[in-house]
N, C-alpha and C positions, 0 to 999 in steps of 0.2 A: 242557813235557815231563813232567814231576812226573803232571800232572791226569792224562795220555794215559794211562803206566803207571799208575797206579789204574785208571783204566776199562778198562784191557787185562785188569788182576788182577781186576776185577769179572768183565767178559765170563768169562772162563776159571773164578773159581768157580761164577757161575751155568749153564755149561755142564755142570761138573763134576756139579752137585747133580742134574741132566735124568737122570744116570747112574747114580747111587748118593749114597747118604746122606750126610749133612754129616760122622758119626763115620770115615766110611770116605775120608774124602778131607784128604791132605796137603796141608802144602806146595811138598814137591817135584810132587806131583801139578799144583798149579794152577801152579806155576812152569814147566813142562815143558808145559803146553798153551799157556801165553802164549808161550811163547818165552826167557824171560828166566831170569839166574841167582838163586838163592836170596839173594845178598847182596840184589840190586836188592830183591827183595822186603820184607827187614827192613831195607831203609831208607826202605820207606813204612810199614810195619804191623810191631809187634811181634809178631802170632800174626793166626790164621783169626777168630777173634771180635770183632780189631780192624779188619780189612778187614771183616766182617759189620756192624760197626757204620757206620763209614764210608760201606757203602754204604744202608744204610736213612735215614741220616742226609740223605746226599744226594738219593735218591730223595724222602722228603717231604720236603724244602728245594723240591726243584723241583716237589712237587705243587703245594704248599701257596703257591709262586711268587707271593707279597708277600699274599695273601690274608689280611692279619691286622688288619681293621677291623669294628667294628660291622655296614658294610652288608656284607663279604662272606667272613668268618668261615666260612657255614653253604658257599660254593663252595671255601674253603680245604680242609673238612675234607671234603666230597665227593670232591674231586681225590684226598685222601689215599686212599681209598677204594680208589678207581679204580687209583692206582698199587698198594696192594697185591692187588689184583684181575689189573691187568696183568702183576704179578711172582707170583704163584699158584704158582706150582714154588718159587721161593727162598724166599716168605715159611712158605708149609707147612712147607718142608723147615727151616729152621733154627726155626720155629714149636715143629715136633715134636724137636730136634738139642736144643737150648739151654735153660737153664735160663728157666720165664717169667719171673725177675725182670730177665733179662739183657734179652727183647725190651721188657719192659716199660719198662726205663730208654733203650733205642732212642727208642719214642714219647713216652715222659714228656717227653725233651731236645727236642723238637720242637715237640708241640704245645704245651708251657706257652710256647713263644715268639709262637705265634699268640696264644694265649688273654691272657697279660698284655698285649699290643696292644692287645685289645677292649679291656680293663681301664680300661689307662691312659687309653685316649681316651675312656671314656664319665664317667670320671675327674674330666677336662678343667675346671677351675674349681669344684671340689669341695677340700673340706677333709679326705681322709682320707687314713689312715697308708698309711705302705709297706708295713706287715705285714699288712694288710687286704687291698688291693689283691692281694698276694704270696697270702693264703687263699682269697680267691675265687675266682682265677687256679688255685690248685692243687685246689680242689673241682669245678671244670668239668673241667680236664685228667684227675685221674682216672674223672670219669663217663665223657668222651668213652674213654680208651683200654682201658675198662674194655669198652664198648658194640664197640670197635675189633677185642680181642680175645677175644671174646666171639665175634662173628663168623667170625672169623679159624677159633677151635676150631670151631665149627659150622659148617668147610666153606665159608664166604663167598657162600653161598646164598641171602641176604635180597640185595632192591634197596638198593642202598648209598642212591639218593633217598630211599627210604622212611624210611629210619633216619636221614637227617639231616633230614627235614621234622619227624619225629617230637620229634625234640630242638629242633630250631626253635621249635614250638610248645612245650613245656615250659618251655623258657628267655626265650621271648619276653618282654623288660620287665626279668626276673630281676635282670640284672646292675645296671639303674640300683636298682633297688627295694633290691638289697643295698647298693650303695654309697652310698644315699642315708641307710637307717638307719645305717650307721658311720660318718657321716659326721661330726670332729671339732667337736664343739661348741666356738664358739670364745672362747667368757667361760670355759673350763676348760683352756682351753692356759696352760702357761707363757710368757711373755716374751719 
């Protein structure tokens, strides 16, 4: 029941925002289109930024729908694509509403969880740190939600394919090539 209201309280802001602006819309507003009382409401979300997160969260959860392997990584981040392409009104509108560093930590939380997957698994019988793995992982995440919203301000006008073949090719190999030079030489480990 929990999930339902969320996605009722999704439906009803993303309705809202079709209407007018993210600054112009309450929460008695979204509580009054879904139907429900304001308590039900702040006993899923403390305010409108944490249903906003909630729902981008979800949204690239299900883009990104387990795509977080070596071979299908570059479909993971497609789908992403696609979903804020599909969502075009909500993502503009709280794009343009909210602070960037607010949506930036939306996609940061997401994709460094595809991205440390590649990580780990190209990883796989390799001797390097966690903190390594953890820097690579976050120099790919920023490129991508850099490239992500980047797009996003410019309208989301480029072929989502294009920009992920493009990064395809740039990174191709990358990941072993870096975790292969950091990788713990083991006559200088401790014990």
């Amino acid at each position: 029941m929990s999930y339902i209201t969320k996605k009722a309280l999704e439906d009803s802001l993303k309705n809202l925002l079709l209407q007018k602006p993210l600054s112009k819309i309450t929460i008695s507003d979204i509580t009054k289109d879904c139907g429900i009382n304001r308590m039900t409401f702040y006993y899923h979300f403390k305010d409108i930024y944490d249903l906003i997160e909630w729902i981008c969260t979800e949204e690239t959860a299900r883009a990104i729908n387990g795509k977080k392997t070596y071979e299908t990584w570059q479909q993971g981040f497609l789908q992403t694509f696609q979903m804020v392409l599909d969502n075009k009104p909500f993502i503009s509108n709280v794009y343009h509403s909210i602070s960037r560093e607010k949506i930036e930590d939306y996609f940061y939380a997401i994709t460094y969880d595809l991205l440390i997957g590649v990580v780990e698994e190209k990883a796989t019988g390799m001797n390097v740190s966690e903190a390594t793995k953890k820097f690579i992982a976050n120099f790919y995440n920023f490129a991508f939600v850099g490239l992500l919203l980047d797009w996003i301000k410019k309208g989301m006008q480029d072929d989502p394919q294009l920009i992920i073949d493009q990064v395809s090719t740039l990174i191709q190999g990358e990941v072993s090539r870096a975790l292969n030079k950091y990788q713990i030489n083991k006559s200088n480990q401790i014990p």
